[in-house]
Residue frames as a rotation matrix with the C-alpha (Angstrom) as fourth column:
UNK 1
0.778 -0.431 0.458 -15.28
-0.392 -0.902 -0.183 -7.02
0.492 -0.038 -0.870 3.65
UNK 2
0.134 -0.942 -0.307 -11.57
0.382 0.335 -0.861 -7.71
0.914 -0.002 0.405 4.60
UNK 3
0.986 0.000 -0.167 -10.30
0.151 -0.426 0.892 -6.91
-0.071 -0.905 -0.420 7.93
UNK 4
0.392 -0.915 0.097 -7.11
-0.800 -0.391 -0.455 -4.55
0.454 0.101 -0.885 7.61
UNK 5
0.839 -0.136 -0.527 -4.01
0.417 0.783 0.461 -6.49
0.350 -0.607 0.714 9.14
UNK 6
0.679 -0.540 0.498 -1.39
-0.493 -0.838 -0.236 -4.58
0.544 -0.085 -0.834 10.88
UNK 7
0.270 -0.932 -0.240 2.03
0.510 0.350 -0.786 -5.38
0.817 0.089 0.570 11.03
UNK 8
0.551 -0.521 -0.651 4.34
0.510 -0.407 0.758 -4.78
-0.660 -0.750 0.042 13.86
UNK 9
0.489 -0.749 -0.447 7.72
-0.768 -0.613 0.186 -2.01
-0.414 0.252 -0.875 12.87
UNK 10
-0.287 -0.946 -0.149 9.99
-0.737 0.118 0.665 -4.73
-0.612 0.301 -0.732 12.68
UNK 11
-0.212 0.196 0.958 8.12
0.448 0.890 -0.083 -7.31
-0.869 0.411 -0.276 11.04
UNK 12
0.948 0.272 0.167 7.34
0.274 -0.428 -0.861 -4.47
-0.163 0.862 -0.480 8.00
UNK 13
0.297 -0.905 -0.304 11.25
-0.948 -0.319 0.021 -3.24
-0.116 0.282 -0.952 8.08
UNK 14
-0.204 -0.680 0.704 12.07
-0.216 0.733 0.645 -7.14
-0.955 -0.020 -0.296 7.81
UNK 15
0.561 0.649 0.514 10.02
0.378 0.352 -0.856 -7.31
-0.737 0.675 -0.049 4.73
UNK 16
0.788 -0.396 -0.472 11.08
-0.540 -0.813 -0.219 -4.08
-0.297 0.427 -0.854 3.44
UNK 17
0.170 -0.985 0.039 14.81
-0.576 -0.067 0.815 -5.62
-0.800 -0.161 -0.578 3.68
UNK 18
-0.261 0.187 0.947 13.89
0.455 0.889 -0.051 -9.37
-0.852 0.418 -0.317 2.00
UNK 19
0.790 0.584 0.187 12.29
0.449 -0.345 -0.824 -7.22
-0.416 0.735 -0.535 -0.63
UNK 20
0.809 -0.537 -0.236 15.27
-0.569 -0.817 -0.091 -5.11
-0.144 0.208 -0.967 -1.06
UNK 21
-0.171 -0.721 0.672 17.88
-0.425 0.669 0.610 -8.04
-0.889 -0.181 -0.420 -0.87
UNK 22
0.247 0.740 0.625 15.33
0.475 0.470 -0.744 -9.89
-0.845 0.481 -0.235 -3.50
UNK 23
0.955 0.186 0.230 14.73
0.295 -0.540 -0.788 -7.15
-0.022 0.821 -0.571 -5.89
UNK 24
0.343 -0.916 -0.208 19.01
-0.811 -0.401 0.425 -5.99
-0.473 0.023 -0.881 -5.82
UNK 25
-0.264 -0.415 0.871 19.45
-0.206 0.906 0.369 -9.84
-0.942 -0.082 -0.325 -6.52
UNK 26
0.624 0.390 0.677 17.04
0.612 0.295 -0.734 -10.18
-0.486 0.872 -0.055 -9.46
UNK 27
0.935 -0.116 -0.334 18.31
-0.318 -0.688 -0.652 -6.47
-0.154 0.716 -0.681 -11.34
UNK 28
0.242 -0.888 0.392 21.76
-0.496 0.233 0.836 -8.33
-0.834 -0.397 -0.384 -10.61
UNK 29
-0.295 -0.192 0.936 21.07
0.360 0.885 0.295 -11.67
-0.885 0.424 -0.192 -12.49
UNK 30
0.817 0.574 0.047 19.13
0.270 -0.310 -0.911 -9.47
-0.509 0.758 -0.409 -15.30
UNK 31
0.689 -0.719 -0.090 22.30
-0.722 -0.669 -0.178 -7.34
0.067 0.188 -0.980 -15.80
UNK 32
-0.441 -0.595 0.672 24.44
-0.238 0.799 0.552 -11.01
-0.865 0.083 -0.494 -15.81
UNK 33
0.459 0.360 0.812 21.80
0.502 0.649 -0.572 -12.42
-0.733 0.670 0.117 -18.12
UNK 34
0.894 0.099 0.437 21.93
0.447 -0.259 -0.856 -9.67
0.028 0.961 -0.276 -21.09
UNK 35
0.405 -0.772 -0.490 25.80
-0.810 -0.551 0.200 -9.04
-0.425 0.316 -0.848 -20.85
UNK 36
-0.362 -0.589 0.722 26.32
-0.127 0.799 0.588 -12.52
-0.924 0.121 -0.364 -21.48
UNK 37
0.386 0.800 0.459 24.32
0.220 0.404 -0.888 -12.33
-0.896 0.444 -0.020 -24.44
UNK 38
0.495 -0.390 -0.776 26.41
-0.842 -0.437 -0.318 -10.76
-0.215 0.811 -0.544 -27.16
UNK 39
-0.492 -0.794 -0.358 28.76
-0.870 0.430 0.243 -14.08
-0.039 0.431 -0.902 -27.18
UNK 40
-0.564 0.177 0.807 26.16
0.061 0.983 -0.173 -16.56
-0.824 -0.048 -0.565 -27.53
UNK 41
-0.867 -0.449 0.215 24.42
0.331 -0.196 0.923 -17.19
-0.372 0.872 0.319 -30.65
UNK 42
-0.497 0.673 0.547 21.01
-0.086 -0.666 0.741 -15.69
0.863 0.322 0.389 -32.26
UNK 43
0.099 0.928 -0.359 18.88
-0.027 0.363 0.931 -17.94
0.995 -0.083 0.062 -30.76
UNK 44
-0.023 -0.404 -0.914 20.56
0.937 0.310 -0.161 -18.32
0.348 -0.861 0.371 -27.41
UNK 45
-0.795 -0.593 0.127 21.47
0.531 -0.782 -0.325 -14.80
0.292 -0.191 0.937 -27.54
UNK 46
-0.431 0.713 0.554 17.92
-0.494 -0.700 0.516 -13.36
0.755 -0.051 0.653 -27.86
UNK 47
0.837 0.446 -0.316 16.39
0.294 0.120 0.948 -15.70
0.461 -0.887 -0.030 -24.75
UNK 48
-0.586 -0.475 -0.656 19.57
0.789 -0.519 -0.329 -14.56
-0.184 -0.710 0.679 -22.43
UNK 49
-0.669 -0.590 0.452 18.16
0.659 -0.752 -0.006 -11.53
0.344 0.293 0.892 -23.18
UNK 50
0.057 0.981 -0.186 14.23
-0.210 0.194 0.958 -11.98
0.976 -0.015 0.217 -22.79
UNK 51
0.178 -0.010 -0.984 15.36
0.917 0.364 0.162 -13.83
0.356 -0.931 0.074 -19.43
UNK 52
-0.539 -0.842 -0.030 17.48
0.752 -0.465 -0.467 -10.72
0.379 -0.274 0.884 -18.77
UNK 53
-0.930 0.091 0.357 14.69
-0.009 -0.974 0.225 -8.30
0.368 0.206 0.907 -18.87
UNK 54
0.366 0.835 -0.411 12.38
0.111 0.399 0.910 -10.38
0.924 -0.378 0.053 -17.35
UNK 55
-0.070 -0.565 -0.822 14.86
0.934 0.252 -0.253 -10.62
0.350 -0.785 0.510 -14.34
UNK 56
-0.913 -0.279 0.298 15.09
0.242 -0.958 -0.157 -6.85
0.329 -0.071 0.942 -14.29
UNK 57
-0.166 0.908 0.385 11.47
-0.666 -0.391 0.635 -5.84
0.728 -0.151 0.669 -14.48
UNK 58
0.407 0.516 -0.754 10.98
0.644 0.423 0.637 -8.48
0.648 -0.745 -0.160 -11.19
UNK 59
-0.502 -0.812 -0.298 13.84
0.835 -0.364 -0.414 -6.69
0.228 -0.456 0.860 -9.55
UNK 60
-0.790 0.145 0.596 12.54
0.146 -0.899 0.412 -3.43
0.595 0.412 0.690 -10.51
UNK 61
0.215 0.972 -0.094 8.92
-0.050 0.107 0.993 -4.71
0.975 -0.208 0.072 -9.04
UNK 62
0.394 -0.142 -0.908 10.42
0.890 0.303 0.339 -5.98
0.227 -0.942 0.246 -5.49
UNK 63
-0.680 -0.712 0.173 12.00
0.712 -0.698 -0.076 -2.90
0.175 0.072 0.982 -5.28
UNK 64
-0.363 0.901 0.236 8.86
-0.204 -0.324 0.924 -0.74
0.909 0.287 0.302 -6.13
UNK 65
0.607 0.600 -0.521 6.91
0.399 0.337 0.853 -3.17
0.687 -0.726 -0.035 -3.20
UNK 66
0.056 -0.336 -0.940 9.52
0.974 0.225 -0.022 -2.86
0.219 -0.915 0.340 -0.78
UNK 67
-0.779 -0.330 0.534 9.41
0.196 -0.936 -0.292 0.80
0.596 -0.123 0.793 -1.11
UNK 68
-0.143 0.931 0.336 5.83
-0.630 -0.347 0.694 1.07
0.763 -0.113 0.636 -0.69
UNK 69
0.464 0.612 -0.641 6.08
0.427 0.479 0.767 -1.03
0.776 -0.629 -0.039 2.49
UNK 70
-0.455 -0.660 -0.598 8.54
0.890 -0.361 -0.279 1.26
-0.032 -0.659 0.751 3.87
UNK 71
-0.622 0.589 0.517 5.97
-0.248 -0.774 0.583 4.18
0.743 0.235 0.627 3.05
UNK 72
0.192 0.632 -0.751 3.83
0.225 0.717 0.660 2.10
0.955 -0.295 -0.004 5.59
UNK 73
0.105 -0.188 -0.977 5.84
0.973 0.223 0.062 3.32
0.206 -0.957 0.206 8.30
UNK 74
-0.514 -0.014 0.858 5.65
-0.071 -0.996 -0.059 7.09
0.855 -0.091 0.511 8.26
UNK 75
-0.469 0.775 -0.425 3.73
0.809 0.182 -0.560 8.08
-0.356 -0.606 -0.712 11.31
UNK 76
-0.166 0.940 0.297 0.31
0.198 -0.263 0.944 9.24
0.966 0.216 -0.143 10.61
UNK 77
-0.550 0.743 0.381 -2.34
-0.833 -0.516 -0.197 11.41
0.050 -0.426 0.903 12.47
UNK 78
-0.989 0.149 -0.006 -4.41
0.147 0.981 0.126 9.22
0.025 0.123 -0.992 13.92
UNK 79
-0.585 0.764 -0.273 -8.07
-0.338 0.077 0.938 8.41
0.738 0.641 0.213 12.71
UNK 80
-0.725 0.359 0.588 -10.79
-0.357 0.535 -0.766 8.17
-0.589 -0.765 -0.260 15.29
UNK 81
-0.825 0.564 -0.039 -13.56
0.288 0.480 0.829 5.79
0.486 0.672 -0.559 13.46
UNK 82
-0.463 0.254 -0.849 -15.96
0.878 0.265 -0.399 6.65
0.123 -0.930 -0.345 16.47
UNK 83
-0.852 -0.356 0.383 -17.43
0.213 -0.906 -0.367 9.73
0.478 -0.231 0.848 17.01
UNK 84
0.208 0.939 -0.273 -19.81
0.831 -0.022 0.556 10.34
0.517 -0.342 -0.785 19.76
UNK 85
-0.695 0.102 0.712 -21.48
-0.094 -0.994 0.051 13.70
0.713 -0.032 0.700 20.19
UNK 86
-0.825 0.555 0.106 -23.27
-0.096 0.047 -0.994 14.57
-0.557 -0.830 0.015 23.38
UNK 87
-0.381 0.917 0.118 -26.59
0.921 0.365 0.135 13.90
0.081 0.160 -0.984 23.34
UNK 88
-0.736 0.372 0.565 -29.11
-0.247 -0.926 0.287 16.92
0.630 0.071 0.773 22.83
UNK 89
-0.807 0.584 0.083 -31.70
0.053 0.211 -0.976 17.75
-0.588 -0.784 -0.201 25.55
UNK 90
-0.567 0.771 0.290 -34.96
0.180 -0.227 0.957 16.78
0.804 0.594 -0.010 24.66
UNK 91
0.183 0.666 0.724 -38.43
-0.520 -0.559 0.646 17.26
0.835 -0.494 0.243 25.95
UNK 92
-0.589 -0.359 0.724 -38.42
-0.803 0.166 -0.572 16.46
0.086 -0.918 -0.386 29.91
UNK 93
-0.886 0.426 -0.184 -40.34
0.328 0.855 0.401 13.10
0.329 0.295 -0.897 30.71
UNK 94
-0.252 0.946 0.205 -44.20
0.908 0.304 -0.287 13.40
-0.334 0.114 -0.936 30.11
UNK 95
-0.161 -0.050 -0.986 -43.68
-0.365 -0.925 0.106 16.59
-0.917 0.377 0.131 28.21
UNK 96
0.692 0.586 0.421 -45.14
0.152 0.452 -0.879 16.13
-0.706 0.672 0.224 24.45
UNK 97
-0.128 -0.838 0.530 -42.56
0.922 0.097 0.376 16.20
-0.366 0.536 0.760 22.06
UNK 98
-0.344 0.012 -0.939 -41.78
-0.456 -0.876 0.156 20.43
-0.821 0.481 0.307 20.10
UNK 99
0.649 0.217 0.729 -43.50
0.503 0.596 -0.626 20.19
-0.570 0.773 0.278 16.98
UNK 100
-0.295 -0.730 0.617 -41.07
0.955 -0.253 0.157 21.08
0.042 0.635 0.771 13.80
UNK 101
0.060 0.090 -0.994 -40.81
-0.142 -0.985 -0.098 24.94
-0.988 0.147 -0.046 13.11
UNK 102
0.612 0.092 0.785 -41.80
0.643 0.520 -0.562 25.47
-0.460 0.849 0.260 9.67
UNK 103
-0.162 -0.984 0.068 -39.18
0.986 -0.159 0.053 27.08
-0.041 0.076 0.996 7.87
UNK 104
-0.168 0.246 -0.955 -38.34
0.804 -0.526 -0.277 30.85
-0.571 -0.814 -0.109 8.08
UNK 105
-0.972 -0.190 -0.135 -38.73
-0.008 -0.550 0.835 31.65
-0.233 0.813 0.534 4.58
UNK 106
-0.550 0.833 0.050 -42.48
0.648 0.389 0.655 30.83
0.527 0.393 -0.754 4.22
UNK 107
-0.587 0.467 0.661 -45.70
-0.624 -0.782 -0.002 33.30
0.516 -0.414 0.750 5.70
């Protein structure tokens, strides 16, 4: 089993940013790749284009991540994991334990 790891605020909003900086940069070079592509020729033309849309769909992804680590920072209700309940009284010491009660549907 993994043990969670928990980021500080600013070290998830620096991410967040790098991600955003990243993924604006890639959808950039995609959107360079496949305008240059009409003036080059088949073969050339269809990888500019392949590259292009690869570029995009990373963009697209860093984007995507960096959202969902900024979702990370909502604040939340916090979660006790813990829960202790008083103890019930039982029988006093050298008292014999209650036997069970049998249930209250039976004769």
């Amino acid at each position: 089993m993994e043990t969670p790891v928990l980021l500080s605020r600013g070290r998830l909003l620096f991410r967040a940013g790098l991600l955003c900086l990243g993924g604006a940069f890639m959808l950039w070079r995609g959107w360079q790749a496949r305008s240059a592509a009409p003036g080059l020729g088949a073969a050339s033309r269809s990888l500019a284009e392949r590259l292009g849309a690869v570029q995009a769909l990373v963009g697209v992804l860093a984007l995507v991540t960096a959202g969902a680590t900024l979702w990370q920072l909502r604040p939340r209700r916090r979660r006790h994991s813990l829960h202790l309940d008083p103890p019930s009284p039982g029988p006093a010491a050298g008292e014999p334990p209650t036997p069970p009660r049998p249930p209250s549907g039976d004769p």
